[in-house]
C-alpha positions, 0 to 999 in steps of 0.5 A: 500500500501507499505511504500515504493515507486517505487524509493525505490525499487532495484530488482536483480537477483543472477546468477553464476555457481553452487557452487559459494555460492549464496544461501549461500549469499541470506540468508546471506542478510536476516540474516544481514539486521535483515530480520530472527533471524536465518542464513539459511544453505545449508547443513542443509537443512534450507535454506530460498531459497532452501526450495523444497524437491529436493533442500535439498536432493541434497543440491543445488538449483534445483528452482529459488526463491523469497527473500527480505530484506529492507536496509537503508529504500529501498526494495531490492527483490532478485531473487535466481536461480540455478548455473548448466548448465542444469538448466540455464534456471530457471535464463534466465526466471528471467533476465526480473523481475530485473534491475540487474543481480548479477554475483556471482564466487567463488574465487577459481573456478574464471570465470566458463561456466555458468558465461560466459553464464549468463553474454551474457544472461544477455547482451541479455537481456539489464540487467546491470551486476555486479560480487560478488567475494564470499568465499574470506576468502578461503585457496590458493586464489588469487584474484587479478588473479580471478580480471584479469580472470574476465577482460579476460573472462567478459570484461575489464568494470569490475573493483573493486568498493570494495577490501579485507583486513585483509586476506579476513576478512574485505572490503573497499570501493574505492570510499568512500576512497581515500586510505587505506590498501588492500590484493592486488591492492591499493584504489588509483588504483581501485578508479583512474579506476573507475573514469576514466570510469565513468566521461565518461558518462558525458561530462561536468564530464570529462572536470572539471576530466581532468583539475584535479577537483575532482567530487563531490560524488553527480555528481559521482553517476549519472554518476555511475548509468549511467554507470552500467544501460548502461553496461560501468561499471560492479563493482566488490565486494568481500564477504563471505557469509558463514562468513558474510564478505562484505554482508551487504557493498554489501547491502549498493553498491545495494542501492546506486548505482544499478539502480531502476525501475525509473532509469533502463533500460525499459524493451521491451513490444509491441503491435500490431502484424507483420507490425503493431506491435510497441513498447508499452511504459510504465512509472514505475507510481503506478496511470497509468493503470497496465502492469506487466509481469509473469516471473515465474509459479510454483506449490505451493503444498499448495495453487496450481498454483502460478505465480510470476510477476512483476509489471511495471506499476500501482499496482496490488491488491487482487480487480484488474480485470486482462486482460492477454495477451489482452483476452477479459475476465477478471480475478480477482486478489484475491489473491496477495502474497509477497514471502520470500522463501517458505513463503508467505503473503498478502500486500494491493497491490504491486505497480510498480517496485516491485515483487509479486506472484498471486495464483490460475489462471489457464490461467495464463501462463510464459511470459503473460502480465496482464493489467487492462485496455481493451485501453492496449490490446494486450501487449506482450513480446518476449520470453527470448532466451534459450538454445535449449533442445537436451538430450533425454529419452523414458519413459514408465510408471511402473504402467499400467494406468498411462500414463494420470497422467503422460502426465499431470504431464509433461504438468506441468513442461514443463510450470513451465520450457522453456528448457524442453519438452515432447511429443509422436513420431508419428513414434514410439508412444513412449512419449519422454522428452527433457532437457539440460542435465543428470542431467536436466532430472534425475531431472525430473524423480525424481519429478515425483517419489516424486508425486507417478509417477515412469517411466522406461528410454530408450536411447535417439534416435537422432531427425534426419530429411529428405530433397532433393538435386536435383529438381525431378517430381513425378506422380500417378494415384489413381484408385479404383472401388468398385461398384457404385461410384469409386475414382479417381483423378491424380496429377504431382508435382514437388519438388526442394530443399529450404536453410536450415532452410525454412521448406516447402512451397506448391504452386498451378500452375494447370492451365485450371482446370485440378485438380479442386480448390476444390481438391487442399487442399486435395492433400496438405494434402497428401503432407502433410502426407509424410512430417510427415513419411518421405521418406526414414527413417521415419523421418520429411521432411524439407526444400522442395518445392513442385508445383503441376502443373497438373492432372486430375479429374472424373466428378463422381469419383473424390473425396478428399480422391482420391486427397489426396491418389495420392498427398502423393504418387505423392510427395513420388516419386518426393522426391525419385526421388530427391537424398534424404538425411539424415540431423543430429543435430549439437550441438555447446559445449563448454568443461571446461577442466583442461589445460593438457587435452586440446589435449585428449578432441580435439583428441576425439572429432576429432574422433566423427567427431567433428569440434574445433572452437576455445580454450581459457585458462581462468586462475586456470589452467582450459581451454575451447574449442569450437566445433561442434559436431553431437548429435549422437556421443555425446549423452554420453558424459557427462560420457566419459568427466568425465573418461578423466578428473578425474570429473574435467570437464564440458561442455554445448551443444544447437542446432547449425543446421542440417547437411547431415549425411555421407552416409555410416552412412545414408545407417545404419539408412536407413537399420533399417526403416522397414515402415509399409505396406499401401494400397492405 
């Protein structure tokens, strides 16, 4: 086992906009603590995190990674995660394997989207926050507008626990010092706020504060820890990680105060399903019988299939029999590795609270739980929230033959990756993937490329659906005699519209055995058929009801094929009948704009029938605007944001709900459906 134990352990994401310098930071950790004899570097291509192919061509993170030092005698793991939009969702699936999440922004950017949307992640995930300001020795920054930006954007708990001198070269702490020179601010003011709020974490603190006794550091430690773990705190510190200024004070802060597996917030498990499922409680306790969590699965070219998981209870070693997700079949752990980066080793075990990989399970999947004891069966987590995939491509394959290759190439990145998707319209036979962006899928493409897979992309067609407006009736008759025995069945139905949201719903109200019980899940099949082809433009039907109420039946040539037959053409009447409708995808985005291009970007989205929800200036002369917006009219719009604003700006889109499309853009898409012709 370790020389560490569970209270010496401190695990922290870094999350933040690309750009913000946290690889650069992460393999600055490695090179002060005396981790590495060499500093990585981004731009060299040798960097200890961003090690995949991919990364060092584009010369940004593309892939979440596993590093960690050890500082002042505590193992600190850090988890590196890509800064773009469209990765996002590589850092949301780490959130459950830290206490911390590390909001790096780069001094002359300030509050970026994917900042934003990393600390509500963050927040939604119960994970205690701080913010590393990185590149502060940079030309033209002004920190102390980056410090009221973040208060603006992030919310005013964040205050500065450290402060830059010397023009950037240098750091001080502000609650180790009581005074002291600084590039802006002064050590009384921060250190005064900080107290201010972390005496309010404790009652009898706040009496002997108020009656102008000064906390001992003792006391004010608990009280810091409390406040960081409850979100009432979230520190700022400023750094350089290319200069190494502030890494190794933002390495002492970690230790002293960010919270470990015995002081942080419990993370969520349960067991039981429905009514009956219930809170599993656990203890961070290497005796008690293991609980860990696999966060992340990836593919190590070298030794296969790698989950990444951390431990929260009991120990994980290369002898444990695992149980994943309660299965009655257990696995062996045999191989259990600690990562640095790209590297990997085998320790005696890893204990709870710490973070390791286990190599070569194929039934190991992202967001499983492994036990060792059959008395813990069932454990499950509920999935991070993520962002809905919208952008889409149809591909073909170049190579004839390879369409299973690269089926199962997508079946492996759709596991390694939550916010992507790939599967064959049923309309079109055509395979189409789904990511968050351009950039997401380009991504995509070009890894299949490096495994000798290569595809050919059309544009992306709009995942429209189809509902009712009004209540209608539909009825047929299926007749058919061939010589000997015949089919026959008939069915009436009705359909009423449901809310948005509801899906389908089926109901069986045929009294006096006019269509016999044994005939009714077939006629729900048929019900069932429509709902896939759709009525009116071969789209998915949602949001319906549909009550078969009568019929009737041969004692001979009634059969289910019969049934099926005259329910799917009973159920398309009725939804004919019903004022059928069109509903289209609205995304909710959010743009980053220069400040002077706040009407061009409104006025342009006002002509895509977009809807603007709201604006805020968040200080470096940049703005956000909120909106609504149909997929359709916003499909390019990564192209027309960029020519409006000169490659200044950026925006995030995910699924809002589904909206009727305008009937004279219905009577369009109707038009182009030419279904094909079925006998009964």
């Amino acid at each position: 086992m370790p020389s560490y134990a569970t209270a010496d352990i401190r695990n922290i994401v870094l999350a933040g906009h690309g750009g913000s310098g946290k690889t650069t930071l992460a393999d600055a950790m490695l090179f002060v603590t005396g981790t590495v004899n060499r500093k990585g570097s981004v731009p060299e291509g040798s960097s200890f995190s961003d090690f995949e192919k991919e990364e060092k061509e584009h010369q940004h993170s593309i892939y979440s990674s596993l590093l960690h030092v050890n500082h002042q005698g505590k193992r600190i793991n850090i988890v590196d995660t890509p800064g773009s939009p469209d990765l996002i969702g590589q850092a949301i699936a780490c959130l459950p394997a830290a206490e911390t999440m590390v909001l790096a922004i780069n001094a002359q950017s300030g509050v970026e989207v994917v900042t934003r949307r990393m600390n509500e992640a963050a927040k939604t995930a119960n994970v205690p926050r701080a913010i590393l300001v990185n590149k502060i020795d940079m030309p033209e920054v002004d920190l102390e507008a980056i410090v009221e930006a973040i208060q603006a954007s992030l919310g005013s708990q964040c205050l500065p626990l450290n402060l830059p001198v010397n023009g950037g070269k240098g750091v001080i702490d502000c609650l180790e010092h009581k005074s002291g020179k600084t590039d802006f601010s002064s050590v009384e003011e921060a250190r005064s706020a900080l107290m201010d709020q972390v005496v309010e974490m404790d009652e009898g603190l706040m009496e002997r504060y108020l009656s102008g006794e000064e906390p001992d550091a003792e006391s004010l430690h608990g009280a810091f820890v409390k406040a960081m773990a409850a979100g009432h705190l979230v520190p700022i510190c400023f750094a350089d990680g290319k200069a190494d200024v502030g890494v190794k004070e933002f390495l002492d802060i970690v230790v002293k105060y960010f919270p470990s597996p015995v002081t942080g917030a419990k993370k969520a498990f349960y067991v039981g399903e429905g009514e009956n499922e219930k809170a599993c409680e656990y203890v961070p306790d290497g005796n008690k019988p293991l609980v860990a969590h696999v966060f992340k699965v990836t593919t190590d070219p070298f030794i296969g299939k790698l989950a990444l998981f951390r431990v929260h209870q009991g120990k994980a070693t290369g002898q444990t029999m695992a149980f994943i997700n309660g299965a009655k079949k257990g696995v062996k752990l045999s191989h259990v590795f600690n990562l640095q980066g790209k590297d990997h080793s085998e320790p005696d075990g890893i204990i709870a609270g710490d973070i390791g990989a286990v190599a070569k399970i194929d039934e190991i999947h992202a967001n499983a739980i492994l036990t060792d004891d059959h008395g813990l069966g069932g454990v499950h987590a509920k999935p991070p929230v993520y962002p809905t995939p919208m952008y889409g491509l149809a591909v073909t394959p170049k190579a004839r033959g390879d369409e299973q290759k690269i089926s199962g190439a997508l079946a492996k990145i759709m596991e390694e990756d939550a916010t992507f998707r790939s599967h064959v319209d049923r309309q079109t036979h055509e395979l189409v993937i789904y990511g968050l962006g351009e950039l997401h899928l380009r991504l995509v493409l070009e890894r299949l490329k490096n495994r000798g897979l290569e595809v050919e992309t059309t544009p992306p067609k709009i995942a429209y659906k189809e509902t009712i407006t009004i209540k209608a009736e539909g009825h047929h008759r299926h007749k058919k005699q061939t010589g000997g025995a015949g089919q026959f069945g008939e069915v009436y139905l009705k359909v009423e519209p449901l809310e948005r949201g509801k899906g389908f719903e089926f109901a069986d109200e045929v009294f006096g055995g006019s269509i016999p019980g044994q005939y009714i899940p077939a006629v729900e099949k048929g019900v069932r058929d429509v709902l896939e082809q759709g009525a009116i433009a071969g789209y998915p039907v949602q949001d319906v009801k549909c009550i078969v109420y009568d019929g009737k039946h041969h004692p001979v040539d009634s059969k289910e094929v019969a049934f099926r037959t005259a329910g799917k053409m009973a159920f398309r009447t009725a939804l004919t009948n019903a004022k059928p409708v069109l509903l289209e995808p609205i995304v909710n985005m959010e743009i980053t704009v220069p400040e002077d291009k706040v009407g061009s970007i409104t006025g342009d989205l006002s002509g895509k029938r977009g809807r603007i929800m709201g604006q805020d200036f968040v200080g470096g002369g940049m703005a956000v605007v909120r909106a609504q917006a149909p997929l359709a009219e916003v499909m390019q719009y990564q192209s027309q944001l960029k020519s409006v604003t000169g490659g200044q700006g950026s925006f995030v889109m995910e699924l809002s709900h589904y909206d009727p499309v305008p009937p004279h853009v219905q009577q369009q898409i109707v038009a182009l459906y030419k279904p094909k012709a079925e006998e009964e």
